[in-house]
Backbone as a ProteinNet text record, in pm:
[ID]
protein_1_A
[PRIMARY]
XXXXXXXXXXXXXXXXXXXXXXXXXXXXXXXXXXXXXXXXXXXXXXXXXXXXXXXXXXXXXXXXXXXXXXXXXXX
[TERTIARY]
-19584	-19458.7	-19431.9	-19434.4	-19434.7	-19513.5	-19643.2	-19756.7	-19719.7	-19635.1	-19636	-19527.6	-19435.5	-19313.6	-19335.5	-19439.2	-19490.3	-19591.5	-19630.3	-19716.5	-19639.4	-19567.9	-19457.3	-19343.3	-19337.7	-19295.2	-19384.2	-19451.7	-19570.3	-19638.3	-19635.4	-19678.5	-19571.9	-19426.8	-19297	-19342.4	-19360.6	-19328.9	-19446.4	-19564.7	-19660.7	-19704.5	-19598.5	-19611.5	-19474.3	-19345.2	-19297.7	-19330.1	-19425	-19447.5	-19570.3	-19604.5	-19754.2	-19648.2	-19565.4	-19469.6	-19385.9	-19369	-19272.2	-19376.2	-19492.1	-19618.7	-19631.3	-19673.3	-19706.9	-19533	-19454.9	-19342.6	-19289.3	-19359.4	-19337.9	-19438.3	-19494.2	-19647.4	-19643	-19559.5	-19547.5	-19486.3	-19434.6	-19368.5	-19514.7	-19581.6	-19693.6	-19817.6	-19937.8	-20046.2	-20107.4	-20203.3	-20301.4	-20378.4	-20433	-20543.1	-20525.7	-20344.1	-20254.3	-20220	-20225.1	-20150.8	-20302.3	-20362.8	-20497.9	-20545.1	-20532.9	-20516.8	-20444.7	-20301.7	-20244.4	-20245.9	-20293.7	-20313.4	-20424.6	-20500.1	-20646.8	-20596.2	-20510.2	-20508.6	-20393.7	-20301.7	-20215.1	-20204.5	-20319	-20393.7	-20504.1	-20535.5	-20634.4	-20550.2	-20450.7	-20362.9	-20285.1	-20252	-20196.7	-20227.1	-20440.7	-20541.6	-20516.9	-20523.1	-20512.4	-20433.1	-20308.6	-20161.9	-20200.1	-20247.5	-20267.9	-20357.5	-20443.3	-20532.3	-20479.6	-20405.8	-20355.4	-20266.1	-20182.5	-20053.4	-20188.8	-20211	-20323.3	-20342.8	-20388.4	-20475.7	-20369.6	-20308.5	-20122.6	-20090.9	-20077.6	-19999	-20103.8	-20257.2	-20345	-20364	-20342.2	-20332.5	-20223.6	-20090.3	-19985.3	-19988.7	-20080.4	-20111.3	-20180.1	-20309	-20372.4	-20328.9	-20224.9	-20134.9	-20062.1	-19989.3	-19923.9	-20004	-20149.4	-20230.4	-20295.7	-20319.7	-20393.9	-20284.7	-20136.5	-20049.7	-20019.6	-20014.2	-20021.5	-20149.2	-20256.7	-20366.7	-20387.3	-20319.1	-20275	-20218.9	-20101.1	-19963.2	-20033.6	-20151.7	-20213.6	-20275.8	-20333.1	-20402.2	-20362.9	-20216.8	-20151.6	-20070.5	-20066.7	-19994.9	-20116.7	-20242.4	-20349.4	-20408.9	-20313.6	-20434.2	-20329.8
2887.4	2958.8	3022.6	2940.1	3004.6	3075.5	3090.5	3197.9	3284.3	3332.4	3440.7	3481.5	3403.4	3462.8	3580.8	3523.2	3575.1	3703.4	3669	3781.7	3919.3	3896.2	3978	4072.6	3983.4	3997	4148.9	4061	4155.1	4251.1	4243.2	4389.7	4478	4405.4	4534.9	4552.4	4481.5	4555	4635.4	4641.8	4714.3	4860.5	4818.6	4944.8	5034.1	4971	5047.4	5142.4	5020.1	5090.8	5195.9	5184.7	5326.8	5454.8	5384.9	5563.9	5600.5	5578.4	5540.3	5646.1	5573.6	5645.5	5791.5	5834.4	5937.3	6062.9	5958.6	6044	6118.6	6014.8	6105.6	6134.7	6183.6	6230	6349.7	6435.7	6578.4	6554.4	6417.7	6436.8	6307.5	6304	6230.5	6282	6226.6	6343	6277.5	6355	6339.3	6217.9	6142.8	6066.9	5945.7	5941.8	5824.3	5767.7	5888.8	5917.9	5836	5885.7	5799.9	5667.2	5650.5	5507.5	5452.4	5462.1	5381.5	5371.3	5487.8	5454.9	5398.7	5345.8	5271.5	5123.1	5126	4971.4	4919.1	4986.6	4915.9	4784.4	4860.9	4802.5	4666	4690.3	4632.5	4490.1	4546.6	4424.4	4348.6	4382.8	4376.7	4292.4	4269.1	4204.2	4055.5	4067.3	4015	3893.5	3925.7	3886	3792.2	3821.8	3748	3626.5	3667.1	3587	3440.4	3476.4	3362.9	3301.4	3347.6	3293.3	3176.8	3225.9	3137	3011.2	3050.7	2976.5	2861.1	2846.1	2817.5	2786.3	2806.7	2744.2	2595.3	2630.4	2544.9	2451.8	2467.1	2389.2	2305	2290	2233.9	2184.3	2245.8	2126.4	2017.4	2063.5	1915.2	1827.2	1854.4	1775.3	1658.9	1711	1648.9	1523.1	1600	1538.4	1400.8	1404.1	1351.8	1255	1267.4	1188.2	1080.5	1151.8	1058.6	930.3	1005.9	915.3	826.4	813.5	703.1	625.5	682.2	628.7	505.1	581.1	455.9	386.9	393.9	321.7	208.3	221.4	125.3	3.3	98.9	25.2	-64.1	-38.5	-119.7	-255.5	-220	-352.8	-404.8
12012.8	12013.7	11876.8	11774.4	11655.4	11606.3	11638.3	11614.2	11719.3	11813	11921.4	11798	11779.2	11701.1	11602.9	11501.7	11414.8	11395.1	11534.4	11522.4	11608.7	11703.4	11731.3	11583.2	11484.7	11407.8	11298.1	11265.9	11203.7	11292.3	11346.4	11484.1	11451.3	11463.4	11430.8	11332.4	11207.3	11081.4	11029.9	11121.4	11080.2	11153.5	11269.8	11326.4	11291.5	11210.9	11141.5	10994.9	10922.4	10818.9	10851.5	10931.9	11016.4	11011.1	11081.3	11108.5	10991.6	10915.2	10791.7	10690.2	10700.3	10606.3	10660.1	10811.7	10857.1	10838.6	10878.5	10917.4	10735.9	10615.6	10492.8	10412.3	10533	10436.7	10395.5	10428.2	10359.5	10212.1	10188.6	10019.1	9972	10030.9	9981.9	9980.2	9846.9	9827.4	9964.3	10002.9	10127.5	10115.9	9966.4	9982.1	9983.5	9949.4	9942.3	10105.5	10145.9	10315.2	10376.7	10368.6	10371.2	10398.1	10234.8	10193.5	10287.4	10304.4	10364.7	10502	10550.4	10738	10737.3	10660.9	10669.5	10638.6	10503.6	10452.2	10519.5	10589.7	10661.8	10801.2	10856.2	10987.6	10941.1	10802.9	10752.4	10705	10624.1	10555.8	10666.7	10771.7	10928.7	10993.3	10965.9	11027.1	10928.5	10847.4	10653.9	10675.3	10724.1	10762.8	10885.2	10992.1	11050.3	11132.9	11024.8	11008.6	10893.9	10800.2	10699.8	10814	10895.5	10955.7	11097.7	11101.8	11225.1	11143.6	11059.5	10960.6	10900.8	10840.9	10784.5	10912.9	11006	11137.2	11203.1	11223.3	11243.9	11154.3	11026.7	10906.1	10939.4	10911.9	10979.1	11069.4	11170.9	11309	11281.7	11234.8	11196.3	11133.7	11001.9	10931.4	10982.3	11097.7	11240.6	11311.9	11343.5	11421.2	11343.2	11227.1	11119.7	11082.1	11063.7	11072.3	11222.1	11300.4	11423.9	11431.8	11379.2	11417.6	11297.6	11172.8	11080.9	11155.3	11204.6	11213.5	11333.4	11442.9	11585.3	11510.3	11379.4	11334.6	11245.1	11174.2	11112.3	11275.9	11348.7	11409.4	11522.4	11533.6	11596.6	11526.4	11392.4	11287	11274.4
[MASK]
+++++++++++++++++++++++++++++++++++++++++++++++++++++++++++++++++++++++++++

């Protein structure tokens, strides 16, 4: 649930800043305009790959705590 959240999240904000870039690219040089419709999608990918990563991390944390927790309480 919290990784749908998130990535819903970052989908808006990356498909705002796409149009944001294109929609002022006439007061921007061309190679910048560029740059950024390439590294946007890229940093996008970047983003959500750490949040997977950071969310699965935290799970095991959980999991790794529980299975102390059967194990203090078996001995």
């Amino acid at each position: 649930l919290l990784y749908g959240i998130t990535v819903v999240l970052w989908s808006i904000i990356a498909v705002i800043l796409f149009f944001l870039v294109l929609a002022n690219s006439s007061y921007m040089n061309g190679g910048l305009v560029f740059l950024f419709v390439l590294g946007i999608p890229v940093v996008y990918l970047l983003i959500l790959i750490y949040t997977r990563m950071s969310i699965e991390l935290i799970i095991n944390f959980f999991d790794i705590g529980k299975d102390i927790k059967a194990i203090r309480e078996s001995s």
